[in-house]
RONUZA-57596 format. One record per residue (C-alpha): x, y, z; residue number from 1; chain. Coordinates in Angstrom, 2 decimals. Each point is the difference from the previous one (the first is absolute). Layout:
! residues N
- c1, c2, c3, nr, kette
- X, Y, Z, NUM, A
...
This chain:
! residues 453
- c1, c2, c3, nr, kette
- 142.94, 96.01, 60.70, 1, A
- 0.18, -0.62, -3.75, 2, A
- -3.30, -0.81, -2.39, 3, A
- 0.41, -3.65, 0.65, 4, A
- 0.23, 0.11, 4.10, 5, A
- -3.05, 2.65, -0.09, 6, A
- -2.33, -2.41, -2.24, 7, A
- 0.83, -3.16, 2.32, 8, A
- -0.88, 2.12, 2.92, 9, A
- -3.14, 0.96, -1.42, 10, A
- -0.97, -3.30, -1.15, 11, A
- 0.90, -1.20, 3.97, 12, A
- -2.46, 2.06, 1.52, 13, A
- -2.92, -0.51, -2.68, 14, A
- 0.20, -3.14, 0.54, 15, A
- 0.77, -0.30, 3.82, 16, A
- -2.83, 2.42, 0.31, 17, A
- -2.26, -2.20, -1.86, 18, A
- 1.28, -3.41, 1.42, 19, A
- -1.35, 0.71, 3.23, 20, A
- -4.06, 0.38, -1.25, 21, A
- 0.66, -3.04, -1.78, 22, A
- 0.65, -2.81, 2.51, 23, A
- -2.96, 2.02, 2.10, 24, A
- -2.69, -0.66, -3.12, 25, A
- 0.83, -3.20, -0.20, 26, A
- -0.74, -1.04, 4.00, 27, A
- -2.52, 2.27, 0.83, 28, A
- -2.02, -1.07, -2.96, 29, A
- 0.18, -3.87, 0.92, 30, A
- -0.77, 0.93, 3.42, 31, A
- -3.15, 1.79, -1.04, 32, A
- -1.10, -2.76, -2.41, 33, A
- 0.50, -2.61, 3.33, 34, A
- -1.75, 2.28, 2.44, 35, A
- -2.64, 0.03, -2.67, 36, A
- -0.24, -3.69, -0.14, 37, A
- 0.19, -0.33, 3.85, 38, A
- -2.95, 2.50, 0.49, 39, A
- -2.17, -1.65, -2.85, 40, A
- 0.70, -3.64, 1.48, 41, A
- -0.41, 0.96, 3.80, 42, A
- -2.03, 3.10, 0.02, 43, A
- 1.41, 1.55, 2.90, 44, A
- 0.19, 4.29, -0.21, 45, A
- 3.59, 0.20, 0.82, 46, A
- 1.02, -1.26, -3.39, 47, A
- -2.12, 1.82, -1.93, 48, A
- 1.42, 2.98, 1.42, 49, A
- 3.42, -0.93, -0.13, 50, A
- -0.89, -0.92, -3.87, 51, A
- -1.05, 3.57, -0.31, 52, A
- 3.02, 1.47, 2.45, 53, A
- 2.81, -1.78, -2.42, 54, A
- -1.41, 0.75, -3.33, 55, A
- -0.38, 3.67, 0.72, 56, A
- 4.03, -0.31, 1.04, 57, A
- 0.12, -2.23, -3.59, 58, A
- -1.81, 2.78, -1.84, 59, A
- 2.91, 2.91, 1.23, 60, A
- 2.95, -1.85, -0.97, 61, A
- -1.04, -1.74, -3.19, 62, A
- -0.64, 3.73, -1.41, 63, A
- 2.98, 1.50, 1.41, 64, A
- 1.99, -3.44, -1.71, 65, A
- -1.45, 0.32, -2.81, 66, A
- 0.89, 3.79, -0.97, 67, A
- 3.51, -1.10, 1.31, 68, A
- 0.78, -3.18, -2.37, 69, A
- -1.36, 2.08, -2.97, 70, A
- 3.04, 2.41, 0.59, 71, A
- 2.48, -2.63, 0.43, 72, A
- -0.84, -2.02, -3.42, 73, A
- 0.12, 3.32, -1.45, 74, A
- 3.72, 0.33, 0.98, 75, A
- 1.36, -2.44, -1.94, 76, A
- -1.09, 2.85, -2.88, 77, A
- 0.85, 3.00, 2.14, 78, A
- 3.77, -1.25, 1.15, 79, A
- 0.15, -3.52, -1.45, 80, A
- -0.90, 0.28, -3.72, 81, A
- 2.93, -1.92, -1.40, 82, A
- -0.81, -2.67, 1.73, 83, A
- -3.57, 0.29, -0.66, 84, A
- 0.58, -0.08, -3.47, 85, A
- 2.19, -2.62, -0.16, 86, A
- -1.77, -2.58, 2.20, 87, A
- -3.40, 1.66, -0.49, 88, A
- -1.58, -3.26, -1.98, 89, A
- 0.70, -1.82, 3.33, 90, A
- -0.97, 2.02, 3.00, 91, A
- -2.97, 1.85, -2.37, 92, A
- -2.06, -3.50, 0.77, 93, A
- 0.25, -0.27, 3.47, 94, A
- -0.49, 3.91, 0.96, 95, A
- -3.19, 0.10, -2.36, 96, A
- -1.59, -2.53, 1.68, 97, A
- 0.96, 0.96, 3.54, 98, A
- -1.35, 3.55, -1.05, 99, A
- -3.61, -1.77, -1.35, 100, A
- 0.08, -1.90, 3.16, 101, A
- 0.86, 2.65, 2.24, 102, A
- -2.73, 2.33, -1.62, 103, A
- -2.91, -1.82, -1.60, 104, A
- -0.15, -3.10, 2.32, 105, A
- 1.17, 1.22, 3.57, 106, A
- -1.29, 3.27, -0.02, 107, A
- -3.50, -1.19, -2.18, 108, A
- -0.91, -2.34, 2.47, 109, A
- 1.18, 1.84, 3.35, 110, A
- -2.51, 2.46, -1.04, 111, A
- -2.47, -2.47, -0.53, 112, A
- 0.79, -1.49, 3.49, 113, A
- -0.26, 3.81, 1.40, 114, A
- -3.20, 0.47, -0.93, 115, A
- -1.33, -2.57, -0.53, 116, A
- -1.07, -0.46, 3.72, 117, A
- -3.62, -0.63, -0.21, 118, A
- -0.66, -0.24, -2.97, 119, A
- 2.07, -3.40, -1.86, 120, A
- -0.69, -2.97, 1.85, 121, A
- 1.87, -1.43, 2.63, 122, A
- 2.15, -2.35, -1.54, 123, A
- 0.18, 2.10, -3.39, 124, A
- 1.30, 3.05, 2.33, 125, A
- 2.40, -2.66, 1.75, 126, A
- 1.16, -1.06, -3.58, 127, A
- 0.46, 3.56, -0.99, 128, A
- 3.42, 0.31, 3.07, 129, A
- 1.16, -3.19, -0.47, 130, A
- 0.44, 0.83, -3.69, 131, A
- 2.06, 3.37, 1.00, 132, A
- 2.12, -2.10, 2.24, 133, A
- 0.83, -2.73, -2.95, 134, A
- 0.70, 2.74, -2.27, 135, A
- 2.44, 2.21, 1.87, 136, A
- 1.95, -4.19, 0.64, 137, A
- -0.18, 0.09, -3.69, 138, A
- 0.94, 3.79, -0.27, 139, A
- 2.99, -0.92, 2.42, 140, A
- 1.30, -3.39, -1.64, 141, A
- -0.39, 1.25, -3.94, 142, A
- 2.25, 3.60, 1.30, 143, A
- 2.71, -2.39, 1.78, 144, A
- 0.35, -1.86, -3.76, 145, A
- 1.25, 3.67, -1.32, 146, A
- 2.35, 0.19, 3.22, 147, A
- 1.35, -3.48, -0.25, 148, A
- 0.70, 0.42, -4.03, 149, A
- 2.55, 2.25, 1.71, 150, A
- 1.46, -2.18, 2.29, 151, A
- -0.12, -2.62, -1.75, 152, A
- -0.35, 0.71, -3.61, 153, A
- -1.88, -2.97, -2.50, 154, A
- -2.55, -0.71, -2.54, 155, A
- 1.13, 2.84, -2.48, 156, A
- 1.96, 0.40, -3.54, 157, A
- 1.92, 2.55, -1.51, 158, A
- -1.66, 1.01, -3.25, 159, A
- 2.29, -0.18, -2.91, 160, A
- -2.08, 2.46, -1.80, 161, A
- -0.18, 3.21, 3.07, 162, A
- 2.62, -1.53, 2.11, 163, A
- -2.61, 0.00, 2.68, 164, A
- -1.28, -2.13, 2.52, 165, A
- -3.01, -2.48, -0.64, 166, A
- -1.87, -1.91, 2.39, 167, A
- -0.05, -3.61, -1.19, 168, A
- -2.59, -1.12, 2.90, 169, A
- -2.10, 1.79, 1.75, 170, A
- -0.33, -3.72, 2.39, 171, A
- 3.64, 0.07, 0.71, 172, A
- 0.29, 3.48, 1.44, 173, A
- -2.50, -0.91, 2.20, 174, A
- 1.33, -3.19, 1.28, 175, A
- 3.60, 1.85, 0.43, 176, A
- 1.80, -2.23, 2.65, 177, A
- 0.71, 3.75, 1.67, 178, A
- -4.14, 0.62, -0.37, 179, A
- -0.81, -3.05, 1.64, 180, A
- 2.00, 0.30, 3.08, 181, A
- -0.88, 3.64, 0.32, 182, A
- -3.57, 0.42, -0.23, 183, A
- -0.75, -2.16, 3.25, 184, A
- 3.09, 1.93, 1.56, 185, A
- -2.05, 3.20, -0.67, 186, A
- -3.52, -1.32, 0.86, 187, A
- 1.80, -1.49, 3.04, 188, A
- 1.32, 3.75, 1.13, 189, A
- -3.20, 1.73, -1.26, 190, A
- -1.66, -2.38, 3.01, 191, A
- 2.33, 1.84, 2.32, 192, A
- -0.95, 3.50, -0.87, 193, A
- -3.42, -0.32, -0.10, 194, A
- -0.14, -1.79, 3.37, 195, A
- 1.80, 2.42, 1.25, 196, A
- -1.64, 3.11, -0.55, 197, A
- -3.59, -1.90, 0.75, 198, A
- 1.79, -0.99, 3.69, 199, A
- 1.32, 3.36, 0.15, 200, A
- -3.35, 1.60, -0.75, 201, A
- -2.37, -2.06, 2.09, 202, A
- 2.74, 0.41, 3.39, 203, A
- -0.80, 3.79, 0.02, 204, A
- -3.77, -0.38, -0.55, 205, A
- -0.34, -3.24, 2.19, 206, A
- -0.79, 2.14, 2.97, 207, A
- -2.99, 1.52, -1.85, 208, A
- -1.26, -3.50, -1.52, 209, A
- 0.12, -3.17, 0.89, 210, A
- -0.54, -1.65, -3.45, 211, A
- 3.80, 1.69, -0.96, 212, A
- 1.26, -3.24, 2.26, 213, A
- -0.95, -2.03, -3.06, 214, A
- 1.85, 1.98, -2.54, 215, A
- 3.10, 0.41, 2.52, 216, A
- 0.29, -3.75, 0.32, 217, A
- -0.40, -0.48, -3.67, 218, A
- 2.43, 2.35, -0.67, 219, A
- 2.44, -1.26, 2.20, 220, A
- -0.65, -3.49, -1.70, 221, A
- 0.72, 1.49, -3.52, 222, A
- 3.03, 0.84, 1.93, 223, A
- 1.78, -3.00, 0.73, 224, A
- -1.67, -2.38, -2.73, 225, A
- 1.43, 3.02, -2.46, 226, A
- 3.51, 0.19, 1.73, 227, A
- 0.29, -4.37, 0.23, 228, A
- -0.59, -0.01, -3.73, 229, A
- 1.98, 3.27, -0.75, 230, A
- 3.00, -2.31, 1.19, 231, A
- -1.06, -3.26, -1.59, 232, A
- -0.47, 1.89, -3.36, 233, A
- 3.12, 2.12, 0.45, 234, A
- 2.18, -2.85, 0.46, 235, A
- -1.10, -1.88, -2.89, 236, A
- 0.35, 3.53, -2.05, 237, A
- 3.54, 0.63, 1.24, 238, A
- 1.13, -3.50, -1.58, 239, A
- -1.96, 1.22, -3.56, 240, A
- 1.95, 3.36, 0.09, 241, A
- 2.99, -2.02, 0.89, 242, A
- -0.40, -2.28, -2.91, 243, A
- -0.45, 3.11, -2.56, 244, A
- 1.84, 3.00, 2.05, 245, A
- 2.53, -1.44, 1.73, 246, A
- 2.00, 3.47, 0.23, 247, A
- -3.65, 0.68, 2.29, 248, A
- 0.86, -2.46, 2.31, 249, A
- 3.44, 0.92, 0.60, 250, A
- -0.68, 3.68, 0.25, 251, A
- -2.31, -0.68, 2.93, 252, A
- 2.66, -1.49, 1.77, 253, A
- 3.09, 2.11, -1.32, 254, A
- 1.38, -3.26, -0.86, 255, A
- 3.03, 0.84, -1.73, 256, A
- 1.43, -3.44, -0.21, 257, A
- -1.55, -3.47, -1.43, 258, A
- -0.67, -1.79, 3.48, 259, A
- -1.21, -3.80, 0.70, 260, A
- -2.18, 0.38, 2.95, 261, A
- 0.08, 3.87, -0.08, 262, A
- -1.51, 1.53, 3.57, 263, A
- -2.84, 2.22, 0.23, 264, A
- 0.65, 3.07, 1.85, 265, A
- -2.09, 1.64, 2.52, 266, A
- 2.26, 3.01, 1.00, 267, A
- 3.13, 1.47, -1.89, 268, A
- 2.02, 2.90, 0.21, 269, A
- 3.24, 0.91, -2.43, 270, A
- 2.23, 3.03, -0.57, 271, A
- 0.60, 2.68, 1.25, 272, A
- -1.35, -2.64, 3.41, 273, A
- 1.96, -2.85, 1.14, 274, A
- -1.21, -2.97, -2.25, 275, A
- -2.61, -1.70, 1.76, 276, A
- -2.91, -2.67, -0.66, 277, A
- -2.71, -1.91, 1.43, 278, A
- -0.77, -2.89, -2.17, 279, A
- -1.91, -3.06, -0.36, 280, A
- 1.53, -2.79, -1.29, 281, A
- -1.02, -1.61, -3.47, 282, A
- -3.21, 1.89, 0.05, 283, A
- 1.13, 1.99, -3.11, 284, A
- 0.38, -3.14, -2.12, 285, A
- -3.38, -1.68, 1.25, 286, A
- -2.02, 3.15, -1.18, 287, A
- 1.90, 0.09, -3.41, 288, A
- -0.05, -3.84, -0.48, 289, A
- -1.43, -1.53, 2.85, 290, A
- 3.20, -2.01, 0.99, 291, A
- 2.16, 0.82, 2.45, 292, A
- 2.78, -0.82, -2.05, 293, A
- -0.64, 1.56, -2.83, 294, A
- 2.62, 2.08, -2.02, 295, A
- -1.37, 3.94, -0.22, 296, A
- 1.48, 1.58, -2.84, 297, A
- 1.95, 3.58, 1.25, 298, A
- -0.21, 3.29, -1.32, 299, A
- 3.44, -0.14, -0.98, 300, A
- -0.24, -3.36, -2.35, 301, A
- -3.43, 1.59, -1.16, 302, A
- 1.42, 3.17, -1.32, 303, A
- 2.68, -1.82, -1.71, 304, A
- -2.29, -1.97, -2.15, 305, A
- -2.54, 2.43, -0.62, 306, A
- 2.77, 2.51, -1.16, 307, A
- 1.34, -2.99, -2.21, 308, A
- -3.76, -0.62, -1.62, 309, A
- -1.61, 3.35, 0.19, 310, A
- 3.24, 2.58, -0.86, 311, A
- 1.80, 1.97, 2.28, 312, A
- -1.43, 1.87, 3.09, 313, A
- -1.04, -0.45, 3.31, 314, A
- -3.09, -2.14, 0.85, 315, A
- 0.12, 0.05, 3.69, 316, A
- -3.14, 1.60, 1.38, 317, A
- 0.48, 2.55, 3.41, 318, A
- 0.72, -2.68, 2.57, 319, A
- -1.18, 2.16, 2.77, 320, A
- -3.12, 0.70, -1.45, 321, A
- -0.49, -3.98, -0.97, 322, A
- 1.33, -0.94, 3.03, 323, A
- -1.82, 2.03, 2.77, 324, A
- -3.49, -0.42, -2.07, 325, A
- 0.11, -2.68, 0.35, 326, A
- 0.50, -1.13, 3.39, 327, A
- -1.98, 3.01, 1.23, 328, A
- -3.27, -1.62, -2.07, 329, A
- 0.86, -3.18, 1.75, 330, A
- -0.40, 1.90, 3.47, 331, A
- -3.18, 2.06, -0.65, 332, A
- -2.14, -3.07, -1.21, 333, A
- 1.43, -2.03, 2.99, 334, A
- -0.39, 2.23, 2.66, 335, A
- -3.88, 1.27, -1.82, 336, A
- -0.94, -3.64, 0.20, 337, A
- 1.47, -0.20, 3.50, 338, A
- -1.95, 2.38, 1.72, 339, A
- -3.38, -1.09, -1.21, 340, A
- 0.44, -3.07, 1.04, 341, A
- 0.78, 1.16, 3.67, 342, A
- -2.94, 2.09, -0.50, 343, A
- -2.31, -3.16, -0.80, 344, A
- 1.43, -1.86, 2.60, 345, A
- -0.53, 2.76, 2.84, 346, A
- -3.18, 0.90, -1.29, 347, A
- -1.53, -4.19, -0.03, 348, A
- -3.12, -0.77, 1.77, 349, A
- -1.42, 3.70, -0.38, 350, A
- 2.53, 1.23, 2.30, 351, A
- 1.37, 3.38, -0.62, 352, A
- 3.63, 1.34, -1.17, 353, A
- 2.36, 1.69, 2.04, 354, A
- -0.54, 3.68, 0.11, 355, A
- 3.73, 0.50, -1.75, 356, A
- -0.97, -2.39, -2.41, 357, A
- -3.01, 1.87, -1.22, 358, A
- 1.44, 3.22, 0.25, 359, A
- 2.77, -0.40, -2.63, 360, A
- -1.90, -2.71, -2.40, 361, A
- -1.30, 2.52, -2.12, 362, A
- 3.31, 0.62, -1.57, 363, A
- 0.36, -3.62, -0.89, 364, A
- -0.24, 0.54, -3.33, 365, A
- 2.69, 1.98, -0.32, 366, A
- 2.56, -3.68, 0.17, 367, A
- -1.72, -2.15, -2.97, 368, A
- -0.40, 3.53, -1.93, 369, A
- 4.00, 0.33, 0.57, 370, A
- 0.45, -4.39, -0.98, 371, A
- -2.32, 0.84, -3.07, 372, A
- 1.90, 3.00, -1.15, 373, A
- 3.78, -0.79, 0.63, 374, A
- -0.47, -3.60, -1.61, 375, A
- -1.00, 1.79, -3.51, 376, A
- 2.60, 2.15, 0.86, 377, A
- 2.69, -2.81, 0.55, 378, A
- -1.72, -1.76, -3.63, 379, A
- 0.86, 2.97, -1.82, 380, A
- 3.40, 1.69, 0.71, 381, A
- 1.27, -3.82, 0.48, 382, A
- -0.76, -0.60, -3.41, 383, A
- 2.05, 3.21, -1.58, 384, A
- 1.90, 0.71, -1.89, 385, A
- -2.72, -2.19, -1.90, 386, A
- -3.74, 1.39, -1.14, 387, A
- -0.67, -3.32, -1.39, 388, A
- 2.64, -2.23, 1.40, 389, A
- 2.32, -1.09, -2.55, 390, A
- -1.26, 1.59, -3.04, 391, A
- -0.10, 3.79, 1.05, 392, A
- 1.42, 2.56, 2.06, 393, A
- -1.79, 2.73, 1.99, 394, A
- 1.79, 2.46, -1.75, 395, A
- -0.90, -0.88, -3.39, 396, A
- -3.73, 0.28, 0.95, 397, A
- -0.64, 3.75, 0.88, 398, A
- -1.61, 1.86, -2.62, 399, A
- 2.07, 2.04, -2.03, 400, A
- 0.27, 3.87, 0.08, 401, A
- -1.19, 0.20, 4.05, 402, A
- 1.61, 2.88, 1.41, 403, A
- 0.54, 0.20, 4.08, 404, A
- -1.94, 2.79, 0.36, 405, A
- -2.89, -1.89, -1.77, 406, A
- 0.50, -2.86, 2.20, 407, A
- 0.11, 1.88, 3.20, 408, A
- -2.64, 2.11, -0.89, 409, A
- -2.30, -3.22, -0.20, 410, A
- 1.67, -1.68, 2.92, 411, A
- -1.40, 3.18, 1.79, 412, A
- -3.27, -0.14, -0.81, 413, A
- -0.71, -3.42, 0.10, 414, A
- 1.45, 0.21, 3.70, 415, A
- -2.23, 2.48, 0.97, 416, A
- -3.16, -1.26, -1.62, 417, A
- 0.81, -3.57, 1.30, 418, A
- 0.28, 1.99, 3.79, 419, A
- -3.27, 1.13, -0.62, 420, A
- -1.46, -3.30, -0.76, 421, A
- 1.76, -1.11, 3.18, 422, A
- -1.55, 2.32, 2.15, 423, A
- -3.05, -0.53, -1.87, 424, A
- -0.14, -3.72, 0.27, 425, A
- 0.85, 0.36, 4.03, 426, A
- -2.67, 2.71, 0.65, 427, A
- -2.64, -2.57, -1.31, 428, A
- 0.97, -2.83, 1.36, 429, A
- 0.22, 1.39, 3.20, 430, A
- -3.36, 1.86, -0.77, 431, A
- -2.16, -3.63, -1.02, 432, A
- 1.88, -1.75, 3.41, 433, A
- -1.15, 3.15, 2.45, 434, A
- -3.73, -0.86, -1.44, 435, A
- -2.25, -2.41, 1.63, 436, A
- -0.14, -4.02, -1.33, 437, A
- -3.78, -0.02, 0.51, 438, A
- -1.48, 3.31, 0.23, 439, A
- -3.42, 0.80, 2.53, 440, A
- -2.46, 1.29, -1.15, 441, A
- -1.19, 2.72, 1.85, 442, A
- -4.02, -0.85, 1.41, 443, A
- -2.78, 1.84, -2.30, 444, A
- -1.92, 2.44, 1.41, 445, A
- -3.90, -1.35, 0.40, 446, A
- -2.81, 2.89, 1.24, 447, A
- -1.38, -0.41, 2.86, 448, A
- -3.57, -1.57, 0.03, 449, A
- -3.20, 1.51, -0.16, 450, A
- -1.33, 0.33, 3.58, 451, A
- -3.00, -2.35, 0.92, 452, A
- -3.34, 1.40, 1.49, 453, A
């Protein structure tokens, strides 16, 4: 692997790594603000100690996210400094902010709400989580404006003077087209996750308390509310990328030819196997246009014109890649979503799941951890050859003078630090879930009484 391939794989698993204790912050700290709220309006024990339960989770993965996203907006000095400089006066906004967010609002007021037990008031202390939980939203929608600037590149000049790029409105990049169909896409799967590890968790401690039956059920409701708007958002998404990445589109159906109606397919096979495909009809052109009969432009046509308005080269993405990504997200949200709700509908009216069930929910997670990781992984090697799509390739934004050896040697270490964390992260988790929701106190020893005469 040359320079180039090493820095992209580096930057895929910095950012892999940290994509999947982002989606976690954001659900388990709206679940602990709304616990919070439940226990304050109703009083009842359970949520209090659920309240507790989730923001000790909340606590573990907001620091282990938070050490992770500094590294990755340092790589765009480390491997990406070209591009840094060039577009630096656009993405230095949005990743100063995120970082003041990230650090002096989310993590100022999660340690108020830590220890604060006791000794804020009630609603103050209540205030104090549902603050966190607005600011890692905010965290989450203001990061997405630096992603969709490469997607879908606007509100910037080229300075006559430097030759550099100059953000012309902060408002714009936020209100990206690409921004606004993402962010609920993303809040959408971070629902999944989240409900997902709480089901997981509270299945293999239901057997030692009760009160996990809330948080199993709630999970399994973050489930499928998550996974119905995962597809409501992702549809309405596809037909944005569609609009300003059409070569996307095509790539996720290895749609070489400009098709009215063009199929969808399930299944496919191709050489050195004997062509064969499962498809369904016109579903390709409803998700890229939402018509049935609507013309989907082909890779073919695509590379044509871009070669004719770009230069020469090839500006096909790896179909495979694109192609399997995406379907394979498709299937892990679907099938996630699926299974909790046959767990809430075996488990209505207090009745209990089937042994099976229970025995292999805990790796539930695993599915809308997989949806969550391959569909940033189907954004991003879609999009190549492009960094910023249309204005600048990926290989005119690694920093100059990076040696292989330097890459690899950084590769290395941030693999093994990052499979620390990992075990890390795991061994606490798993450590806060063994412990009891609402500890007993043991009796105090009283002496005896004097003896009466």
């Amino acid at each position: 692997m040359d320079v180039l391939d090493l820095t992209r794989l580096q930057f895929a698993v910095v950012t892999i790594y940290h994509y999947f204790f982002v989606p976690l912050s954001i659900s388990l700290a709206a679940v602990a603000a709304g616990l919070e709220i439940a226990w304050l309006r109703t009083r009842e024990q359970r949520y209090l100690d659920l309240t507790k339960f989730v923001g000790k989770l909340l606590i573990v993965t907001f620091a282990v996210g938070v050490v992770t996203g500094l590294v990755q907006e340092f790589q765009f000095g480390m491997g990406w400094s070209a591009f840094a400089k060039f577009y630096g006066d656009v993405f230095g906004p949005t990743l100063a902010i995120e970082g003041m967010l990230a650090f002096f609002l989310e993590a100022t007021f999660l340690a108020l709400w830590y220890f604060g037990w006791d000794r804020l008031p009630r609603l103050l202390h209540a205030a104090t989580i549902v603050i966190v939980s607005l600011g890692t939203v905010l965290s989450a929608f203001i990061i997405l404006a630096a992603n969709s600037f490469m997607q879908n590149p606007i509100a910037y000049e080229l300075d006559p003077a430097t030759g550099r790029a100059r953000l012309t409105s902060f408002h714009e990049l936020l209100l990206n087209k690409v921004n606004l169909a993402a962010f609920p896409h993303t809040v959408a799967g971070a629902a999944m996750i989240g409900g997902a590890l709480l089901l997981a968790i509270a299945v293999w401690r239901l057997a030692a308390e009760p009160a996990h039956r809330t948080l199993a059920r709630l999970g399994a409701w973050l489930m499928v509310a998550g996974g119905a708007m995962t597809a409501l958002t992702g549809d309405h998404l596809g037909k944005v990328i569609t609009e300003v990445q059409p070569m996307k589109m095509a790539a996720a159906e290895a749609l070489y030819e400009t098709t009215k109606g063009a199929p969808f397919s399930i299944v496919t096979t191709g050489p050195p196997l004997p062509s064969f495909s499962l498809d369904i009809p016109w579903l390709l052109s409803i998700l890229a246009k939402g018509s049935p009969t609507a013309t989907v432009q082909g890779l073919d046509d695509l590379q044509a014109q871009y070669a004719a308005q770009y230069g020469p080269g090839s500006y096909i993405p790896m179909i495979p890649v694109a192609f399997w990504t995406f379907r394979l997200m498709i299937g892990a949200g679907m099938l996630a979503a699926a299974i909790a709700a046959y767990y809430l509908w075996r488990t209505r009216k207090k009745r209990d799941a089937p042994a099976w069930l229970t025995r292999w929910l805990p790796l539930i997670p695993v599915l809308p951890a997989a949806a969550n990781t391959l569909g940033w992984i189907f954004t991003e090697t879609a999009r190549q050859p492009w960094i910023a799509f249309g204005i600048s390739k990926v290989a005119d934004g690694i920093s100059p003078g990076l040696t292989s050896g330097e890459v690899l040697a950084s590769l290395i270490g941030f693999t093994v630090v990052y499979g620390v964390l990992a075990v890390a992260w795991f061994r606490l988790v798993r450590h806060v879930s063994r412990q009891p929701l609402h500890p007993v106190e043991a009796p105090s020893e009283t002496p005896e009484p004097a003896p009466v005469y």
